[in-house]
C-alpha positions in Angstrom: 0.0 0.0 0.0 1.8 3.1 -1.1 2.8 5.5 1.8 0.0 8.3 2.5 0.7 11.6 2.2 2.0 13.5 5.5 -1.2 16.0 6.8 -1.0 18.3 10.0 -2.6 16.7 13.1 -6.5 17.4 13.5 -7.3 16.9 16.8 -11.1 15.8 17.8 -11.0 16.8 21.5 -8.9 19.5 22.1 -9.0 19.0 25.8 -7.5 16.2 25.6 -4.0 18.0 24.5 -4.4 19.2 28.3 -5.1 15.8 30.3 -2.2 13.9 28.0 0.0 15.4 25.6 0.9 18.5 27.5 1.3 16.5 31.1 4.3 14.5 29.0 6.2 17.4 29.3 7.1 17.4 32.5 8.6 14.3 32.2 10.3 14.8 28.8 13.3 17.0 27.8 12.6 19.8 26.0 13.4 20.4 22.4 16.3 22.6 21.2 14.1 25.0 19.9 13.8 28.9 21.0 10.7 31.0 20.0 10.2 34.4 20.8 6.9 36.6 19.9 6.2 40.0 18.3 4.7 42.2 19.8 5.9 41.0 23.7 3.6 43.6 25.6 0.3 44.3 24.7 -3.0 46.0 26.0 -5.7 43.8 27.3 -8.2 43.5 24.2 -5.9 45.3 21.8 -5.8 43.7 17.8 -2.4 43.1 16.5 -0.5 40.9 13.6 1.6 38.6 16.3 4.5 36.8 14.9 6.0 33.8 16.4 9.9 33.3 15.4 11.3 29.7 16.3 14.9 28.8 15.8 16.3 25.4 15.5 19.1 24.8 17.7 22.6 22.7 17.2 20.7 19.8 19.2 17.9 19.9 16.9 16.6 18.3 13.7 13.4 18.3 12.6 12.9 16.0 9.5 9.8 15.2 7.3 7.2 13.9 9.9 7.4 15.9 12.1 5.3 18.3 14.2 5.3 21.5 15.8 2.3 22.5 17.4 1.5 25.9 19.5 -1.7 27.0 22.3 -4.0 29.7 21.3 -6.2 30.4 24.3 -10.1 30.3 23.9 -9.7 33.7 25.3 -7.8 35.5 22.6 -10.0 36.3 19.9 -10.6 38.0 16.3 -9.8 41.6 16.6 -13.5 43.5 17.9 -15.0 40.4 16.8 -16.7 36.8 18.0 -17.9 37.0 21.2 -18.8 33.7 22.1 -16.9 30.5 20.8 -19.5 28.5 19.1 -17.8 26.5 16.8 -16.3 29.9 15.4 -12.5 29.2 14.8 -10.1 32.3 15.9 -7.1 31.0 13.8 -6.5 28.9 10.9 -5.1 28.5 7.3 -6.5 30.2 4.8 -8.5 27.5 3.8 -10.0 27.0 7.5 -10.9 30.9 8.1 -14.2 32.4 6.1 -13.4 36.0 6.0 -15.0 38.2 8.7 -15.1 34.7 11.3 -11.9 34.5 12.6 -7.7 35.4 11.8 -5.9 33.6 9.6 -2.5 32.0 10.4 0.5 31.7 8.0 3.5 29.4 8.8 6.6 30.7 6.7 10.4 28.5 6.7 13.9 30.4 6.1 14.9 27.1 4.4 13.5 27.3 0.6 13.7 23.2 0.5 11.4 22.6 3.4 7.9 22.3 2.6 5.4 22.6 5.4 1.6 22.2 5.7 -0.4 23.5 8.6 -4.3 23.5 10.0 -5.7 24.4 13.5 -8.4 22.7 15.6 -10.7 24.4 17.5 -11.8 23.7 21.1 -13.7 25.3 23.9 -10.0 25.8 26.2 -8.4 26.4 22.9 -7.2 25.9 19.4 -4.0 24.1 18.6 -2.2 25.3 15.2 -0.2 21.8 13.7 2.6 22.4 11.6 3.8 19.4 9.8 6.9 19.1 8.1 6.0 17.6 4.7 9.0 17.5 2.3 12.7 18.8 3.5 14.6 19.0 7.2 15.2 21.8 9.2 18.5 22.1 10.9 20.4 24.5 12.9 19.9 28.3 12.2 16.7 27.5 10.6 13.6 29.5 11.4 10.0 28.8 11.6 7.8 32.1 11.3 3.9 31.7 12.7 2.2 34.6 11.6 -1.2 35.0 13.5 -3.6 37.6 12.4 -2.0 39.1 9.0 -3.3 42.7 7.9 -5.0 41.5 4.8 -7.6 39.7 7.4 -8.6 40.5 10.9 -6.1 41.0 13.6 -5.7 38.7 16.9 -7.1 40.4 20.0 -5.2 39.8 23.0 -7.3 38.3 26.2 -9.3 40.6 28.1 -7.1 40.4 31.6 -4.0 41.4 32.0 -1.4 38.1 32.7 1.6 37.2 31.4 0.3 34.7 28.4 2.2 32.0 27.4 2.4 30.0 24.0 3.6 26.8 24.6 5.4 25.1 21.5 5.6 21.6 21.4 7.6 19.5 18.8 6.9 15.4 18.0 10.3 14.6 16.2 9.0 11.4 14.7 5.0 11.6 14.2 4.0 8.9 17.0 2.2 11.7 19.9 5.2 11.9 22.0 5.5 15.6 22.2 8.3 17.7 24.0 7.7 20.9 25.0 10.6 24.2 23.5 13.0 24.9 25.5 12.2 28.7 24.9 8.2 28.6 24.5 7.5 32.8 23.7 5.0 34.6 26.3 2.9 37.7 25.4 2.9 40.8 28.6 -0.9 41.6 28.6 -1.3 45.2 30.2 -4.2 46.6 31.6 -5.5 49.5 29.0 -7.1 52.9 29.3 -8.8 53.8 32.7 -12.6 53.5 32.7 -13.6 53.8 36.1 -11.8 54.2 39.9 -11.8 51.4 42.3 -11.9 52.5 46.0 -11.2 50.1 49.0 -11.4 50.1 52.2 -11.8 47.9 55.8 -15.5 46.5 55.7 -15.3 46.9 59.6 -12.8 49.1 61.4 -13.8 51.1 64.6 -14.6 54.4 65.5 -12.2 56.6 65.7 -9.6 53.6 64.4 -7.3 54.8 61.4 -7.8 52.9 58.0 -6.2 53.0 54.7 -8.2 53.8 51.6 -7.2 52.6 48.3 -8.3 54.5 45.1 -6.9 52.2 41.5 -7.8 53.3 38.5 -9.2 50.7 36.3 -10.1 49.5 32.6 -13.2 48.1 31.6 -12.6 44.7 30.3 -11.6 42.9 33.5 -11.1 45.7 35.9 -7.0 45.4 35.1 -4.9 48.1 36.4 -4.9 51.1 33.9 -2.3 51.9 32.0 -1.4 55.6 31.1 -3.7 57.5 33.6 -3.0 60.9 35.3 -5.2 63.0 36.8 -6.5 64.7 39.9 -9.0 63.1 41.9 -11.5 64.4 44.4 -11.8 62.8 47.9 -15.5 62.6 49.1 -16.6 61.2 52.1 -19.7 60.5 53.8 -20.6 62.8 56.9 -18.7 61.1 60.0 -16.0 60.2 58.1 -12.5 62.5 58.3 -9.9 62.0 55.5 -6.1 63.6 55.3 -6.5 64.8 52.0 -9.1 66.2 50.1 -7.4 65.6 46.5 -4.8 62.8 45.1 -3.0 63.3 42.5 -2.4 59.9 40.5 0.0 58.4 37.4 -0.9 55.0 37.2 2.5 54.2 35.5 4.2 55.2 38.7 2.1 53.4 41.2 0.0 50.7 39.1 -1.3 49.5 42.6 -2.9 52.9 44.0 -3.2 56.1 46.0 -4.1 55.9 49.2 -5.6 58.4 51.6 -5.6 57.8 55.4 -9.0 58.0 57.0 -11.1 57.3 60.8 -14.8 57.6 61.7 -15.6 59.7 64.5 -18.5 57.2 65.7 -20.5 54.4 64.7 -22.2 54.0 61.8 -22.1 53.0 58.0 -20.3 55.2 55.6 -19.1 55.2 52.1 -16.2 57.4 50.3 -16.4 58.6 46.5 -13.6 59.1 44.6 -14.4 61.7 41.5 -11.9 62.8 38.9 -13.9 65.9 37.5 -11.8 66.3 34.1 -12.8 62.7 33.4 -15.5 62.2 34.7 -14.2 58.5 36.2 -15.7 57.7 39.8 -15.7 54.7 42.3 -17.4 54.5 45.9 -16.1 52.3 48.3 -17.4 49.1 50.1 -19.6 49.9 53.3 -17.5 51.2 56.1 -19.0 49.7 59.2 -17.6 51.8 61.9 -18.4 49.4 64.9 -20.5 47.0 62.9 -19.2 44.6 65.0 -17.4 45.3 68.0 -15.0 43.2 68.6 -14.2 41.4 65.1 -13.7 42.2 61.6 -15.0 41.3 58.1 -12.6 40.3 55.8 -13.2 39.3 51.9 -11.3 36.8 50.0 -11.3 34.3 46.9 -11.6 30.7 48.3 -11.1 29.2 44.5 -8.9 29.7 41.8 -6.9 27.6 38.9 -4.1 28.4 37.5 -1.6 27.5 34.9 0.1 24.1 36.4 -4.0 23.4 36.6 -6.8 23.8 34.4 -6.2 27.6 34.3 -3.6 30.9 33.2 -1.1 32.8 35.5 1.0 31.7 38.4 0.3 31.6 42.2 2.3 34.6 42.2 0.2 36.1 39.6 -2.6 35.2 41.8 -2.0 36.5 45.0 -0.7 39.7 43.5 -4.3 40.1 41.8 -5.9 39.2 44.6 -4.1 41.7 46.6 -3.3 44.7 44.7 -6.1 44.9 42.2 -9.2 43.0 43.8 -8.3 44.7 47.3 -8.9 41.6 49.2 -8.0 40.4 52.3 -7.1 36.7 51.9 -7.0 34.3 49.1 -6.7 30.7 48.6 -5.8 28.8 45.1 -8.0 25.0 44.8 -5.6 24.0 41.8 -7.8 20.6 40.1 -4.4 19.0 39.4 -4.1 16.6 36.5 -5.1 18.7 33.8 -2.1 20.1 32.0 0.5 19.0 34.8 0.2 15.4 36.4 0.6 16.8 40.2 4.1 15.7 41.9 5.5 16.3 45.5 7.9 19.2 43.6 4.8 21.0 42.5 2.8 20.8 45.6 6.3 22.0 47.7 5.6 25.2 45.0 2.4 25.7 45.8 3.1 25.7 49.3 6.2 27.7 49.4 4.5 30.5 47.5 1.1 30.6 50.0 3.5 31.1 52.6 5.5 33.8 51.1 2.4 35.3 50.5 1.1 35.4 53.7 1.7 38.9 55.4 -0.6 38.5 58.8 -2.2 41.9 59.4 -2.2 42.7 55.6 -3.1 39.8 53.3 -3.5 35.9 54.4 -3.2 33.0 52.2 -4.2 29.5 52.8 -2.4 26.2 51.8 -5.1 24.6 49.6 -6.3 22.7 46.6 -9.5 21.1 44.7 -9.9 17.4 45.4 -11.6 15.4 42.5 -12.9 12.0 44.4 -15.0 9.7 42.6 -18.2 10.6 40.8 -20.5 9.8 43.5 -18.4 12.3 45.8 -18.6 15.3 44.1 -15.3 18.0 44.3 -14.4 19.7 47.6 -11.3 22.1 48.6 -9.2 21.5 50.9 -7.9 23.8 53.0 -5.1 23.5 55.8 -4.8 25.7 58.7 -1.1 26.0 59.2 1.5 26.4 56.5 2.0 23.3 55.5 -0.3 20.6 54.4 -0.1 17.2 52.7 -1.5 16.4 49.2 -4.0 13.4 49.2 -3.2 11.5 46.6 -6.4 9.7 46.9 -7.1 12.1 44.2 -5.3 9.5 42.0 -7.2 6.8 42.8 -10.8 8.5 42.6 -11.8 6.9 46.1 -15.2 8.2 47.9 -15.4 10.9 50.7 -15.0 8.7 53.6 -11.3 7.5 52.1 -10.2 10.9 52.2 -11.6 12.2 55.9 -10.2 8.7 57.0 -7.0 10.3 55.3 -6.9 13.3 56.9 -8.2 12.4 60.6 -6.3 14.4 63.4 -5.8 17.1 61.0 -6.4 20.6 61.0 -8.4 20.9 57.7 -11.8 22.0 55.6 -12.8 20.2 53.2 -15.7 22.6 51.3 -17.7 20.8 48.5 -17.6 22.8 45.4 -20.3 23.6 43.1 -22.9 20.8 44.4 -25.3 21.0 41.8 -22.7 20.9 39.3 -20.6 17.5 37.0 -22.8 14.7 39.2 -23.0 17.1 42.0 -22.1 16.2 46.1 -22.8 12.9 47.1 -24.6 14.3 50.3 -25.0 10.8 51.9 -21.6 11.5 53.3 -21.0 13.5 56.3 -18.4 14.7 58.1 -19.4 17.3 61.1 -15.2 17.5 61.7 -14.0 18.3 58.2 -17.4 19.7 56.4 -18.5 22.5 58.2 -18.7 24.4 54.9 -20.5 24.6 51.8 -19.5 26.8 48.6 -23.4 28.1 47.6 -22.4 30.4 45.0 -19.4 29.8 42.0 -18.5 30.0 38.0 -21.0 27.0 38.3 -24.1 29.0 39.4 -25.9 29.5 42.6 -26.1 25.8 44.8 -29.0 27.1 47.6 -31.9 25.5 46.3 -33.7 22.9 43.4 -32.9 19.2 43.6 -31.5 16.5 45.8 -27.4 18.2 45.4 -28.4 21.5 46.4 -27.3 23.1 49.6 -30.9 23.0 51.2 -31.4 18.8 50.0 -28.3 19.0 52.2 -29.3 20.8 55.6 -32.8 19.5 55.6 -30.6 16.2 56.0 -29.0 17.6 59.0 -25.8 18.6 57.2 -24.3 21.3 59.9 -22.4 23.3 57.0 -22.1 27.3 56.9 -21.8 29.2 53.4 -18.9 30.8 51.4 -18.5 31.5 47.8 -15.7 31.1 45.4 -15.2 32.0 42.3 -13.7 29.1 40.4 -11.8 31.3 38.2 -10.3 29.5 35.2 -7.7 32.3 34.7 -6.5 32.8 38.1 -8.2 36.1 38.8 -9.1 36.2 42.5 -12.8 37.5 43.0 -13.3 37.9 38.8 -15.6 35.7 36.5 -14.1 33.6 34.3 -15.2 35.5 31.2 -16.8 38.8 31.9 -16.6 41.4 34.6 -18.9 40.0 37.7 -20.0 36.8 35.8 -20.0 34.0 38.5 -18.1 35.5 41.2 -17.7 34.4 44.6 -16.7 35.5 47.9 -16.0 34.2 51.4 -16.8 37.0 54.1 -15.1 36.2 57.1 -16.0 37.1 60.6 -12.8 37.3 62.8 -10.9 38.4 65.5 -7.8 39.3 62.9 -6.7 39.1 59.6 -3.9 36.2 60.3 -4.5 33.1 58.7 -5.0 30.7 62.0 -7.4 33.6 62.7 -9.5 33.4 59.1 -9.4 29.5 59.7 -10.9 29.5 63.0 -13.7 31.4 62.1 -14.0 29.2 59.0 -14.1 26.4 61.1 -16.7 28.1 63.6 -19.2 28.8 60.4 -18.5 32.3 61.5 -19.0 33.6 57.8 -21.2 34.5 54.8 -21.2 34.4 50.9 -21.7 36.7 48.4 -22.0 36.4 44.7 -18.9 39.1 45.2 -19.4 42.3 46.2 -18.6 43.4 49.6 -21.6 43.4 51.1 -21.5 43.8 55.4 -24.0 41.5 57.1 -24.8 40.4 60.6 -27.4 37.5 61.4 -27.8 36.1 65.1 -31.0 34.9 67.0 -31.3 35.1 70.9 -28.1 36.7 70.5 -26.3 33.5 69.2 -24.5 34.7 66.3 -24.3 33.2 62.7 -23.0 29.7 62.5 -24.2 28.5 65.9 -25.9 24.8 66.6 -27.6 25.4 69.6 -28.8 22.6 72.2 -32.0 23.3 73.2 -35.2 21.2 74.3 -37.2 21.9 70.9 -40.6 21.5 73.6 -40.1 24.1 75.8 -38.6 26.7 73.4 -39.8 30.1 73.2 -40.1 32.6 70.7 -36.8 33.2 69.1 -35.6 36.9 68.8 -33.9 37.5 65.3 -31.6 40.5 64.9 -30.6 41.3 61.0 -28.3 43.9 59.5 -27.1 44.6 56.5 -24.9 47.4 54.3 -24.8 46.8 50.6 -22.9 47.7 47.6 -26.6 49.0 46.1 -30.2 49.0 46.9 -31.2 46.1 49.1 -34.5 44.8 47.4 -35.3 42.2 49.5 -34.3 40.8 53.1 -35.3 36.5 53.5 -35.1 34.6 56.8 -35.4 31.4 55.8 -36.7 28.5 58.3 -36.1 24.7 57.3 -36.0 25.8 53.5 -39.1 27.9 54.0 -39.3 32.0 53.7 -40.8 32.5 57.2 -39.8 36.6 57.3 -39.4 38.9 54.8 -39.1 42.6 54.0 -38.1 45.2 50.6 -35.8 47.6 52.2 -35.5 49.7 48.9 -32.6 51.0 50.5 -28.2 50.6 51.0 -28.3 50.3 55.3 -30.9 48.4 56.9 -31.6 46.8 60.4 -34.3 45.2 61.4 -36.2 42.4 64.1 -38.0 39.3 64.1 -39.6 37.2 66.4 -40.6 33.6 65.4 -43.4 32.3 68.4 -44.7 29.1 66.6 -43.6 26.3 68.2 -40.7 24.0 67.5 -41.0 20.3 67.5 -43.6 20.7 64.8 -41.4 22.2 62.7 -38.1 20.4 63.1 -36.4 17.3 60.5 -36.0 14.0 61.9 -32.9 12.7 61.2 -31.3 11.6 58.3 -28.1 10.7 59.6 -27.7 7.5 62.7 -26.8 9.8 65.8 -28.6 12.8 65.0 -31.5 14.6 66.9 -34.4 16.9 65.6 -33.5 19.8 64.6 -34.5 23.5 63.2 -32.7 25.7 61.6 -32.6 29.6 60.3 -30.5 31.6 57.5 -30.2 34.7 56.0 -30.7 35.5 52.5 -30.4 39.4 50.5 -30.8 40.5 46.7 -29.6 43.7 45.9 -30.9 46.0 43.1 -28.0 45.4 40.8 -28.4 41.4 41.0 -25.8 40.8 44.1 -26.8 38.5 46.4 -25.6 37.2 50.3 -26.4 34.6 52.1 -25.7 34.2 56.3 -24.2 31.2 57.8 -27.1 29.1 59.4 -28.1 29.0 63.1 -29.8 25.9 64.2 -30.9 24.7 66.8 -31.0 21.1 68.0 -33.0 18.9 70.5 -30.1 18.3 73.3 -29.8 14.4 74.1 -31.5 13.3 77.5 
């Protein structure tokens, strides 16, 4: 049978570059080939003609068979064009690309005698560009030139948030699949782009008369990336109560990408806000609510309980991430929950990483960081994320083997550690016929994947009407390691964990994550306080269900916009509610009807009756928050 002719590589599943081919790097040498990319820094969203030059080095041959074959993220686009990826390629050959649906992609050789061929296939992570060499070999000194997005078609536009954005060239020298990865893959500086609006952070609870830091960063409007290229004046107003040291900043983001700040105290209780104006602009921010006293003897903090990055399914380092987190998203803690064994097959060297940069992170008093990852478990498990108090932890490797929950809270009895399931309803969803009152104290209600509170047997309520003792976080589950940022589009499926705590230290944040003294929010910073009796948030109160009285509910709230509507929700029922049409609100409740009608028998062997109460609040602009639970239990005897 006579030999066929050599094609690129069409690849079906794209995703499965990521779960295979590209975990055989780290096990592989790389290839003696050096690329480098034109243009190296870029605007976030801006169209350009990039060209990719790769030189063959001495240790390097590449002869007729063989393939070279480069990443283009889903998230980098057609200049101005395709917004959503359905089936609509962003590069190809000229053959691939209708005009007007994508950027086409020429491959040029410095070596007349080589003859190359070249196709992409598209995927939903990304598209993959093969380069086959048909006739000819390329040795040392020779060049390969990828052009992506030539003028006589549309441009490539550069992802929306600003990363450092990697290529990654791999080479299979004989045609079988084994690919090895450049030694030189080229990388693209993504800068944030022209200011569209000011950022303004602040302490969600500090205390009267207490000095805090504001922080005013300018901002673009793709994904709220530090501006490039601003200067101006900008106006300082707060709200009555609140003193500032200076009326007026003057700002060049070039020379302090990560802020002004402007020192500020409360002269008594009370919520306030701050607005930042430039005038020649027009460009304005307010702050989060300023709860001066809120609490009295704790502090909210906000932080991003989920993020992947690159070494997982996701873009950017841990570095990357924490430096987002804190300098642009003005947050308080952060966590990554890597899903390992997507693009990198997780080893001891790249968990030692992961922990050695959460702990170089973590500045107590200023930003905490907590030693964590996404555990996969079985299908009938459902994902949870693990988080370690102290600043070490072990990776379960159970993740390997895809055992149930029970395997791994066997594997990590007499440690210090959450295990949070992640988005419940979601992939199969959370087995909730496992429990684990040590380990599982927490759900995440709110993620990428939607909100988990209510509709079918996975969601949160299926799981406290079972007797599941779990308070509420969000995360986001950002696939491009933006702390507190959807995935794709500014507040699309955020998440955030509000923290109630006595500091911001990370044995601090733990504790109170551990005592379900917390909320979730769909991510703004909204301030919220929940307690009956004067039990606060998170509590699982012994009581004799029989002789109960009325229970006394005491609800506040500060929001990031108009509070619509205020729920107190009883055993998955609305019992209380009220339309505030307004930012602050406080409010009262009594519930007289008796108990022990109303409580669950138990699910679980061991349990008692029980009844239980949380807080739930929709803002104007869509936000929502949702208070720990309270519940209260009939005591044994």
């Amino acid at each position: 049978m006579p030999n066929q002719p050599i094609q690129p590589r069409a690849f079906d599943n794209t995703s499965l570059w990521y779960k295979g081919i590209s975990r055989g790097w780290q096990f592989r040498e790389p290839v003696d080939l050096t690329c480098t990319i034109e243009p190296s820094v870029v605007q976030a969203a801006s169209g350009h003609t990039f060209v990719i030059t790769c030189t063959v080095g001495p240790e390097l041959t590449l002869s007729a068979g063989a393939h070279i074959t480069f990443e283009v993220r889903a998230t980098w686009d057609a200049y101005l064009g395709n917004c959503f990826r359905r089936g609509i390629r962003t590069v190809g050959n000229r053959d691939q690309i209708q005009p007007g649906y994508g950027a086409w992609t020429d491959v040029e050789c410095s070596n007349p005698e080589v003859v190359l061929a070249h196709e992409a296939s598209y995927g939903r992570h990304l598209d993959l560009v093969d380069v086959v060499v048909v006739e000819g070999t390329l040795v040392a000194g020779d060049t390969l030139r990828f052009v992506l997005g030539p003028p006589d078609g549309n441009l490539v536009q550069a992802q929306k948030y600003a990363q450092l954005a990697p290529f990654p060239i791999a080479v299979d020298l004989e045609g079988d699949g084994a690919y090895r990865i450049a030694k030189v893959s080229p990388e693209v500086e993504v800068v944030g782009t022209w200011a569209d609006r000011l950022r303004v952070f602040a302490p969600g609870v500090v205390q009267p008369e207490e000095e805090f830091v504001l922080r005013v960063l300018p901002v673009d409007i793709y994904s709220f990336n530090r501006a490039t290229g601003y200067q101006g004046v900008i106006d300082i107003l707060p709200d009555e109560g609140i003193e500032v040291s200076t009326l007026k900043l003057t700002l060049d983001s070039d020379a302090h990408p990560n802020c002004a700040t402007v020192t500020a105290k409360a002269s008594d209780r009370g919520v306030r806000y701050i607005t930042a104006l430039d005038r020649r602009s027009g460009l304005a921010g307010r702050s989060n609510p300023i709860g001066a006293g809120f609490l009295p003897d704790r502090g909210i903090y906000f932080g991003e309980l989920h993020s992947q990055m690159w070494r997982s399914m996701g873009t950017g380092t841990t570095a990357e991430f924490f430096e987002w987190g804190r300098d642009v998203a003005g947050l308080d803690f952060c966590a990554p929950a890597n899903h390992y064994n997507w693009r990198y097959e997780v080893t001891d060297e790249i968990w030692r990483d992961l922990v050695d940069d959460c702990n170089a992170y973590n500045n107590p008093g200023r930003f905490a960081t907590l030693v964590s990852y996404e555990w996969g478990g079985s299908s009938a498990s459902g994902h949870k994320n693990i988080y370690y108090r102290g600043a070490d932890g072990e990776f379960s490797y159970h993740y390997r083997s895809r055992t149930d929950s029970d395997k791994l809270w066997a594997s990590l009895e007499g440690q210090d550690v959450l295990t949070i399931p992640h988005h419940p309803k979601a992939m199969g969803g959370t087995a909730w016929e496992y429990r684990n009152d040590e380990h599982q104290r927490l759900v995440e209600i709110c993620s990428n994947w939607g909100i988990a509170e209510t509709s079918g047997p996975r969601c949160v309520q299926t799981a406290l009407a079972m007797g599941h003792r779990m308070g509420f976080v969000g995360g986001t589950d950002s696939h491009y390691g933006l702390a507190n940022q959807g995935s794709y589009h500014v507040n699309d499926g955020n998440g955030l964990a509000c923290v109630m705590a006595a500091e911001l230290t990370r044995d601090a944040l733990w504790q109170a994550l551990y005592d379900r003294s917390c909320y979730a929010t769909t991510g703004d910073r909204i301030l919220l306080d929940f307690s009956m009796d004067g039990a606060p948030l998170g509590s699982d109160l012994a009581v004799d269900l029989e002789g109960y009285g009325p229970r006394a509910f005491s609800m506040r709230a500060a929001g990031t916009h108009r509070i619509d509507s205020i729920e107190v929700i009883r055993n998955n029922e609305v019992v209380y509610a009220a339309e505030p049409g307004c930012e602050v609100w406080e409010g009262e409740w009594v519930d007289a009807e008796p108990l022990a009608p109303l409580a669950f028998e138990p699910t679980f062997d061991g349990d008692r009756p029980f009844v239980y109460y949380y807080l739930r609040i929709t803002q104007g602009n869509r936000q929502m928050a949702w208070a720990s639970p309270i519940w209260l239990t009939q005591k044994a005897g």
